[in-house]
N, CA, C and O atoms as a CHARMM CRD file, in Angstrom:
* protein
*
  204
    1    1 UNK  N      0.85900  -1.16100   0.00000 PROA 1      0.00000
    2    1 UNK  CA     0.00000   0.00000   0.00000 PROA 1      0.00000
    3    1 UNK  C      0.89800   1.21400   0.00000 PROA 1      0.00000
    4    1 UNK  O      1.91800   1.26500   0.68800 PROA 1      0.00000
    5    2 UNK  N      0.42600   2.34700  -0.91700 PROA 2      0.00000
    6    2 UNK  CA     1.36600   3.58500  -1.09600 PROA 2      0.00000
    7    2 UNK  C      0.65700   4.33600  -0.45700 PROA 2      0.00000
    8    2 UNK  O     -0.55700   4.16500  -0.56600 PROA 2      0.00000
    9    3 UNK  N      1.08700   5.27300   0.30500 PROA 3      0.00000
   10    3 UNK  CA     0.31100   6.82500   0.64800 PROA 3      0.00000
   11    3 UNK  C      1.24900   7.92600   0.38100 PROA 3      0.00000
   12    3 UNK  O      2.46700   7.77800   0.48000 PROA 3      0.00000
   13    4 UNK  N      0.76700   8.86600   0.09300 PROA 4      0.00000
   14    4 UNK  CA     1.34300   9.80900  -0.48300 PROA 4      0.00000
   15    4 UNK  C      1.21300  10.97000   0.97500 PROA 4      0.00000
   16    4 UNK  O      0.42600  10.76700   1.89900 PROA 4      0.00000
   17    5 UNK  N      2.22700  12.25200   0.90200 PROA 5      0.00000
   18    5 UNK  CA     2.29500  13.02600   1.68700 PROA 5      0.00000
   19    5 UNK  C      2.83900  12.92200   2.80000 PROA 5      0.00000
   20    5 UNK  O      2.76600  11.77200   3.23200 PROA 5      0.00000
   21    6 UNK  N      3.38000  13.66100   3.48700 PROA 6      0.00000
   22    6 UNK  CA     4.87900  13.95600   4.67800 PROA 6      0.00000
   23    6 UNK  C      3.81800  13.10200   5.78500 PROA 6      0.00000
   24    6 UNK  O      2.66900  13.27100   6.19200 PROA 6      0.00000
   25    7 UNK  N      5.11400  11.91600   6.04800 PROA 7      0.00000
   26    7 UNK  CA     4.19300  10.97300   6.86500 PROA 7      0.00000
   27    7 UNK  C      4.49500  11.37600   8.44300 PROA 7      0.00000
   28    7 UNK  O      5.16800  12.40100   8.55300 PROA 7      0.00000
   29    8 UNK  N      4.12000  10.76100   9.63600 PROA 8      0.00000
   30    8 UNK  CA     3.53900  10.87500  10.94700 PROA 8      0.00000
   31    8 UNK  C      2.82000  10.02200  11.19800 PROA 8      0.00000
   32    8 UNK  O      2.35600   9.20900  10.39800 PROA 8      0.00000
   33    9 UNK  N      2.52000  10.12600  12.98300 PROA 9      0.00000
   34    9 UNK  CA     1.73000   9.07700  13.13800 PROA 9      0.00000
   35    9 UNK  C      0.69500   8.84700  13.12700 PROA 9      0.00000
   36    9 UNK  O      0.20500   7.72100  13.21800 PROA 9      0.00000
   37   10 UNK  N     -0.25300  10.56300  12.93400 PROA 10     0.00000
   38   10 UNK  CA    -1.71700  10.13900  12.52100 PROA 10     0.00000
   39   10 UNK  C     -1.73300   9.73900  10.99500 PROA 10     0.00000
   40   10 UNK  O     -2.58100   8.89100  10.71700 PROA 10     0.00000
   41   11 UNK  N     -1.06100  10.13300  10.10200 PROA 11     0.00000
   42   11 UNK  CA    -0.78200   9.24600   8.50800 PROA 11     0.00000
   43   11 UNK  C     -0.99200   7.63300   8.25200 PROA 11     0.00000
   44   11 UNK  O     -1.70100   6.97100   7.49400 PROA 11     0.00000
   45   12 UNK  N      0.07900   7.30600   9.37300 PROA 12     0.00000
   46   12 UNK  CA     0.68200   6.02300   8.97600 PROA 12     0.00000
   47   12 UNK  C     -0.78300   5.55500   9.94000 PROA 12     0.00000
   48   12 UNK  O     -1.47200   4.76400   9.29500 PROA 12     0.00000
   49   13 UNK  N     -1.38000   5.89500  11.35400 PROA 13     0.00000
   50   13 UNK  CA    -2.57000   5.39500  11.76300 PROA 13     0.00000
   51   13 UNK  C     -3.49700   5.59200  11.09100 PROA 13     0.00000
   52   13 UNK  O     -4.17300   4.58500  11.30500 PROA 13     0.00000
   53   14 UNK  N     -4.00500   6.15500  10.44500 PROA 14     0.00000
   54   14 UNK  CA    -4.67700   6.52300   8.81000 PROA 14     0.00000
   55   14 UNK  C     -4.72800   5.52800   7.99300 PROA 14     0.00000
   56   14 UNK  O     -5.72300   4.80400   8.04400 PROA 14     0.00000
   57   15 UNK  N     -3.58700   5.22200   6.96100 PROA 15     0.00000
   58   15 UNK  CA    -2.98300   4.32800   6.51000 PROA 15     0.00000
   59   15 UNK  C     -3.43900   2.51300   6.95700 PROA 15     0.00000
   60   15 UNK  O     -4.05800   1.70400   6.26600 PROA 15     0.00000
   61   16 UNK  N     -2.91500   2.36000   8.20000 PROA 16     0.00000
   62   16 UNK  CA    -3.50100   1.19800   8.66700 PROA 16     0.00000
   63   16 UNK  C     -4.59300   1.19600   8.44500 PROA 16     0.00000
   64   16 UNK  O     -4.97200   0.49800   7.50400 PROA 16     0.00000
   65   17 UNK  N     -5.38000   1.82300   9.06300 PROA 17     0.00000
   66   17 UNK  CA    -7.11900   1.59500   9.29200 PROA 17     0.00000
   67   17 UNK  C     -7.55600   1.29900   7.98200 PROA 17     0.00000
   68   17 UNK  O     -8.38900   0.39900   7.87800 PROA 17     0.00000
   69   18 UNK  N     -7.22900   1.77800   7.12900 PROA 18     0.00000
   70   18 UNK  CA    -7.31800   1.96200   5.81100 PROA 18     0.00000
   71   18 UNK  C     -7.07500   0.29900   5.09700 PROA 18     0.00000
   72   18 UNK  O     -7.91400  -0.11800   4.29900 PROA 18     0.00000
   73   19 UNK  N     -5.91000  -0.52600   5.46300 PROA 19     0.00000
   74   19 UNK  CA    -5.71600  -1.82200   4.93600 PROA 19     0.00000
   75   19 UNK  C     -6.29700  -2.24700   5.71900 PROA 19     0.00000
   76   19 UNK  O     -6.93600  -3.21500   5.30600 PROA 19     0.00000
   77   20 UNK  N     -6.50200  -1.96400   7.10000 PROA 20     0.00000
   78   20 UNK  CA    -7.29300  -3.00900   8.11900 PROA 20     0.00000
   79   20 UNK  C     -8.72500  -3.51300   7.17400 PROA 20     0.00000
   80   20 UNK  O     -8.87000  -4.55800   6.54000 PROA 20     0.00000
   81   21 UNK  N     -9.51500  -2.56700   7.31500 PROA 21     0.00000
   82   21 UNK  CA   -10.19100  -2.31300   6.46900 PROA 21     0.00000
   83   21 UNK  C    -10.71300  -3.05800   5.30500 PROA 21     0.00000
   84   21 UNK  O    -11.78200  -3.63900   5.11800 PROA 21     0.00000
   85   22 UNK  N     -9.53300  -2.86000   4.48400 PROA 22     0.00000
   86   22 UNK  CA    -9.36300  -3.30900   2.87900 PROA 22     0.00000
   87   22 UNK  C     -9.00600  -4.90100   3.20100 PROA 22     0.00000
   88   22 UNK  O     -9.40200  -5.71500   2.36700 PROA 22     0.00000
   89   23 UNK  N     -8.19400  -5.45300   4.49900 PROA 23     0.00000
   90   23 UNK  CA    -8.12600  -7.17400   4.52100 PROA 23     0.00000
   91   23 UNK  C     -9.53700  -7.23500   4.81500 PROA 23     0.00000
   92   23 UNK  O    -10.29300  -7.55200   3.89700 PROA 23     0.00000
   93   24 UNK  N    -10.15200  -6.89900   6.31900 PROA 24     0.00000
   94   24 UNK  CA   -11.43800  -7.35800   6.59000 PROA 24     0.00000
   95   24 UNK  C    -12.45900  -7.29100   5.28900 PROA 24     0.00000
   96   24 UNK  O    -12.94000  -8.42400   5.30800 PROA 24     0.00000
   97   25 UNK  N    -12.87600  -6.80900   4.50900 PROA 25     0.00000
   98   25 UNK  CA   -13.48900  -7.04400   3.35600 PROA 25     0.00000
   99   25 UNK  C    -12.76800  -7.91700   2.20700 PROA 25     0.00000
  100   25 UNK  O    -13.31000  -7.81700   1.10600 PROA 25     0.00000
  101   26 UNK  N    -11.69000  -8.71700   2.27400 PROA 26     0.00000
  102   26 UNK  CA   -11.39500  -9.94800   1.22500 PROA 26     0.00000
  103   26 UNK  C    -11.44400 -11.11900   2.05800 PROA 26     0.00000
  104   26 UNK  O    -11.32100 -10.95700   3.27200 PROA 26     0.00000
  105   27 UNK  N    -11.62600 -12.43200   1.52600 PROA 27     0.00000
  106   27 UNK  CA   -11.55100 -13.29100   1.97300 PROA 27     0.00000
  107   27 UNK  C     -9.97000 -13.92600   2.12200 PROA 27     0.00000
  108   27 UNK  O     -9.55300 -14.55200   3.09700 PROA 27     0.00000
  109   28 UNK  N     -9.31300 -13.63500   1.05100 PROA 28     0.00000
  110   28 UNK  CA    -8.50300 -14.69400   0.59900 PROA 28     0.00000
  111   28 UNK  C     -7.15600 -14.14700   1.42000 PROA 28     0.00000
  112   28 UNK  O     -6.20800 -14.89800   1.65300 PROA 28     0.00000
  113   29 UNK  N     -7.19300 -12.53900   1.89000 PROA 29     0.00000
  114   29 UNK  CA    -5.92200 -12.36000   2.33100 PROA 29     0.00000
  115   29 UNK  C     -5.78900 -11.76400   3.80700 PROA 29     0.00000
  116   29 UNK  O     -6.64500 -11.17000   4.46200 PROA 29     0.00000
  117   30 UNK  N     -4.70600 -12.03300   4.08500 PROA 30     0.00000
  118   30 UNK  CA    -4.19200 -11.60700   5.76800 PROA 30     0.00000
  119   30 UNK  C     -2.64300 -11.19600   6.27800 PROA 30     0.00000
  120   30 UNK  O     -1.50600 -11.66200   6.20600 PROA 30     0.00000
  121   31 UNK  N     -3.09200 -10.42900   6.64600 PROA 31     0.00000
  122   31 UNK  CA    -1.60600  -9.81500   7.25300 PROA 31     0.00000
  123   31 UNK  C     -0.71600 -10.55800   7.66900 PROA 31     0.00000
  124   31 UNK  O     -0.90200 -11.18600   8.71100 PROA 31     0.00000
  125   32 UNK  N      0.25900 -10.64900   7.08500 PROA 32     0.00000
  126   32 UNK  CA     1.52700 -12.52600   7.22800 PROA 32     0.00000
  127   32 UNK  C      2.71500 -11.91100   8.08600 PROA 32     0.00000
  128   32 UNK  O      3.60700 -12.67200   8.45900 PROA 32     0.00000
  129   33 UNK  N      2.78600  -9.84300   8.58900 PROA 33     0.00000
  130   33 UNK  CA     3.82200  -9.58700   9.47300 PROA 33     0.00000
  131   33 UNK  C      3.50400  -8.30000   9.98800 PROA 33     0.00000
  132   33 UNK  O      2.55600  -7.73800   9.43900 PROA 33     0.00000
  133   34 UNK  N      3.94300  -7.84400  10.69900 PROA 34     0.00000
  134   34 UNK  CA     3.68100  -6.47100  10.98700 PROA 34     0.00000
  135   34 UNK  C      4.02200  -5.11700  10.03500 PROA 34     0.00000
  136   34 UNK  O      5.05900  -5.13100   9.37100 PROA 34     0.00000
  137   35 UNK  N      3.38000  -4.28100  10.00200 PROA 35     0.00000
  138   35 UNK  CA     3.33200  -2.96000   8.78100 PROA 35     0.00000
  139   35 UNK  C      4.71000  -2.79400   9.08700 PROA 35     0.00000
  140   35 UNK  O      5.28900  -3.01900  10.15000 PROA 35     0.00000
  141   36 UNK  N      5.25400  -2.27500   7.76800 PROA 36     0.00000
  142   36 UNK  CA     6.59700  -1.32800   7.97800 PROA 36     0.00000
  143   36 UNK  C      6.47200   0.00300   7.73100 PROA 36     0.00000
  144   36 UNK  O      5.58200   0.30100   6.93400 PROA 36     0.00000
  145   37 UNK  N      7.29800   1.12900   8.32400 PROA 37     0.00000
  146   37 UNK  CA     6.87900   2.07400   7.17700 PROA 37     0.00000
  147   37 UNK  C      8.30800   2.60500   6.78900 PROA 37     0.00000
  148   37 UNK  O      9.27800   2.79600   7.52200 PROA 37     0.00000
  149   38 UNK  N      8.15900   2.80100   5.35500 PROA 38     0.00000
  150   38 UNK  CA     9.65800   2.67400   4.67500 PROA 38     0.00000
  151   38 UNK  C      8.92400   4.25400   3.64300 PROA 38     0.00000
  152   38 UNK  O      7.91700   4.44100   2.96000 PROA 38     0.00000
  153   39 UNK  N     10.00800   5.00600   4.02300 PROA 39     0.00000
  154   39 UNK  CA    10.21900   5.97400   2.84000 PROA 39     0.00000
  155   39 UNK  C     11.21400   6.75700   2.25200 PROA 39     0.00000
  156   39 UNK  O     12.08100   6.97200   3.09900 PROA 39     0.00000
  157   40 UNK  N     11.49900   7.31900   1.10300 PROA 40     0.00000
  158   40 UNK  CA    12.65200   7.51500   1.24900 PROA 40     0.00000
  159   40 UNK  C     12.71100   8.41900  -0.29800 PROA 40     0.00000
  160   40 UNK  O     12.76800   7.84000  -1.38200 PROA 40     0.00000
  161   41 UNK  N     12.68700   9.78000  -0.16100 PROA 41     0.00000
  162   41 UNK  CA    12.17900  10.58100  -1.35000 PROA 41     0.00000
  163   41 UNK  C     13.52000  11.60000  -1.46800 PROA 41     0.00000
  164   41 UNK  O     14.18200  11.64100  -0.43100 PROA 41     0.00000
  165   42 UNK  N     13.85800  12.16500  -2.22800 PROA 42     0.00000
  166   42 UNK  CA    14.96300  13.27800  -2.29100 PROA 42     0.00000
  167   42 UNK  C     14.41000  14.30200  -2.13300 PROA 42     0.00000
  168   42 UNK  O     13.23900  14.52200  -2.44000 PROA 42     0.00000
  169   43 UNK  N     15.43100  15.32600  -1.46400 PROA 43     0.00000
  170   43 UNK  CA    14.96900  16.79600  -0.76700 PROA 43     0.00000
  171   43 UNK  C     14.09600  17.69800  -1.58100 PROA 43     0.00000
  172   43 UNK  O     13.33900  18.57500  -1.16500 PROA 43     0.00000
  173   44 UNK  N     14.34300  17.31400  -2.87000 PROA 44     0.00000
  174   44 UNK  CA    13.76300  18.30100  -3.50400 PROA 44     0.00000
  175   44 UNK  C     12.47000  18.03700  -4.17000 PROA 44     0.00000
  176   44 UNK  O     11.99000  18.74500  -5.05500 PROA 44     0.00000
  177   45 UNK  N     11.86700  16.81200  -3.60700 PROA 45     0.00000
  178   45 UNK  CA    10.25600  16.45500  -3.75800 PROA 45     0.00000
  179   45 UNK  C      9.75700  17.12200  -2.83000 PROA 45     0.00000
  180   45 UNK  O     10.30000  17.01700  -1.73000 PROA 45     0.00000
  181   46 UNK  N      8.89900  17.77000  -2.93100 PROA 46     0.00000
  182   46 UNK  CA     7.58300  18.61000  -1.82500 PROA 46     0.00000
  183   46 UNK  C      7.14400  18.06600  -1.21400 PROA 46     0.00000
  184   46 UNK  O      6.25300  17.45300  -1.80200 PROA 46     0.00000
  185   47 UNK  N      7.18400  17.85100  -0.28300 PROA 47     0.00000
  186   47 UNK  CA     6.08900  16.98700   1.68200 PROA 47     0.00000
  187   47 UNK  C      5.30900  16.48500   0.46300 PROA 47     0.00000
  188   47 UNK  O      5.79300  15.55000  -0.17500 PROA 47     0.00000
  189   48 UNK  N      4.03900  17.07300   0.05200 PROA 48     0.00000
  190   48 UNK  CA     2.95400  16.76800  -0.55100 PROA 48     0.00000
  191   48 UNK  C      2.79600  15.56800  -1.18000 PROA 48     0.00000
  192   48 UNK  O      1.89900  14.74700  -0.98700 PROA 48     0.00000
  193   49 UNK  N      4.13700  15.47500  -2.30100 PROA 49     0.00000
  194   49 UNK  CA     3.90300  14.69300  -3.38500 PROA 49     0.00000
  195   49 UNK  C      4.88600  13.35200  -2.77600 PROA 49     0.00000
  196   49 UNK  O      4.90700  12.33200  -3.46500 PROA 49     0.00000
  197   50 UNK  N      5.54500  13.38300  -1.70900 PROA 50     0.00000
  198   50 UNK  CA     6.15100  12.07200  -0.96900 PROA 50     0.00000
  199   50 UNK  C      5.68000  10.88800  -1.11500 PROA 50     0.00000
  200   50 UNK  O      4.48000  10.81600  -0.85000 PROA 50     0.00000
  201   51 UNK  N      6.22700   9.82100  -1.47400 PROA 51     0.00000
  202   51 UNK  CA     5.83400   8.63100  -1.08000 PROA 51     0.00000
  203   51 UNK  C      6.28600   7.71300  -0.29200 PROA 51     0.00000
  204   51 UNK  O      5.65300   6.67000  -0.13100 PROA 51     0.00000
């Protein structure tokens, strides 16, 4: 899952709820480890457009 914009912890708690969410409505799939959050953009991308 991608989210865009200068992350934190209401983002990334955002974010979760968001796949929580998106597993509880499939059958077939489940969370196999705990979330990571990995990012890693150069200075001269804008907060905004971050991934």
């Amino acid at each position: 899952m991608g989210v865009r914009g200068q992350n934190g912890k209401a983002k990334v708690r955002e974010a979760m709820q968001q796949l929580e969410r998106w597993l509880g409505e499939q059958g077939e799939y489940v969370a196999a480890a705990p979330p990571l959050v990995m990012g890693y953009n150069s200075p001269f991308i804008p907060r905004h457009k971050r991934f």
